[in-house]
N, C-alpha and C positions, 0 to 999 in steps of 0.2 A: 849407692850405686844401683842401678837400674838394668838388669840383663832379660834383650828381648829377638826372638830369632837368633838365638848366640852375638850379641854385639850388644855390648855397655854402653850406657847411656849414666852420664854423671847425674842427671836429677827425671825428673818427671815429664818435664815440659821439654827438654832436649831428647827424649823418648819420643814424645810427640812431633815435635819439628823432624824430627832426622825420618820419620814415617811420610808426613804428610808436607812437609816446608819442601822450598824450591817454587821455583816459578809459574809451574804449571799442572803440579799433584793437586794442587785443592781445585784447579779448574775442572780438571778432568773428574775429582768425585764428586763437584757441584753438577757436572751435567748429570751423572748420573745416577744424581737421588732420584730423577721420576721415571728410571727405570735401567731396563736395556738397551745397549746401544753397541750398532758395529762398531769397526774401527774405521770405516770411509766416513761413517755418519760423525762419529768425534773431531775426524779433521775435518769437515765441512763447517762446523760451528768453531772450530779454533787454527782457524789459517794459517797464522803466523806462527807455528810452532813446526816443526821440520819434522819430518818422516821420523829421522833419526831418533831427536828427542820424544815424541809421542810413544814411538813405541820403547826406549827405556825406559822410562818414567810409569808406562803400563807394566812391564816386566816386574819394576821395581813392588810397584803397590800389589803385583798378583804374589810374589814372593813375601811380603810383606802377610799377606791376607788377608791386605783389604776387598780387593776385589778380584771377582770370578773372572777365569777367560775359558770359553766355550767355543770351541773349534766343531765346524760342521762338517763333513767329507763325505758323506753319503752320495750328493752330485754335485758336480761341477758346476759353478764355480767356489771354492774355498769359502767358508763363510765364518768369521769370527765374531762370536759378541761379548761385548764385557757387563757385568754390571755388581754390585756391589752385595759383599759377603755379607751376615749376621755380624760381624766386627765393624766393617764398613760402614755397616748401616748407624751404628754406635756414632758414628763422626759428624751426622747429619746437623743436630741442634748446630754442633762448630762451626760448621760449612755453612748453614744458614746464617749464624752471628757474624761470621765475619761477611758473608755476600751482604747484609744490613748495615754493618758499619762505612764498606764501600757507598752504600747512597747516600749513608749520612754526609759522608764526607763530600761527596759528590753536589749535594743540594744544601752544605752550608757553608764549606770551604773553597770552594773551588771557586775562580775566578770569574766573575761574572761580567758579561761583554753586553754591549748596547749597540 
């Protein structure tokens, strides 16, 4: 058994999935391995993912400790940016393996039309 953030994890790899798995946690740390980013700029490059979702999935990985969120107040208007912890940054090789296996699949697998 595997205990992290106080919540058990039966092996190693279900540690990892219940961190980073779901549909849109590894999108959001693949944006940003090259850096900072608000939260208008993360939904600008992932559309189709709903207010709602983006920012639980942000909440989740900042409780998590993957990633920082940096709130600005000093002047108006609010300014948030997220980007990725010393922990986070640990995930990157992942992030990249799997963003590579995606073109593999894409440039060997995938249907190809004429």
């Amino acid at each position: 058994m595997h205990t992290y953030k106080g919540k058990e994890y039966p092996c190693c790899t279900s540690l990892t999935m219940g961190i980073i798995g779901g549909k849109w946690k590894t999108v959001i740390l693949y944006h940003l391995i090259d850096g900072t980013l608000r939260y208008n700029e993360l939904r600008k490059i992932m559309p189709t993912v709903t207010e709602r979702t983006l920012s639980l999935q942000l909440k989740n990985l900042e409780e998590d400790g993957i990633i920082n969120r940096k709130v600005y107040t000093t002047k108006p208007p609010l300014k948030v940016e997220y980007s990725l912890t010393d922990l986070g940054k640990t995930l990157i090789p992942i992030l990249q393996s799997i963003a590579n296996w995606g073109d593999f699949v894409v440039e060997n697998y995938s249907a190809k039309t004429v």
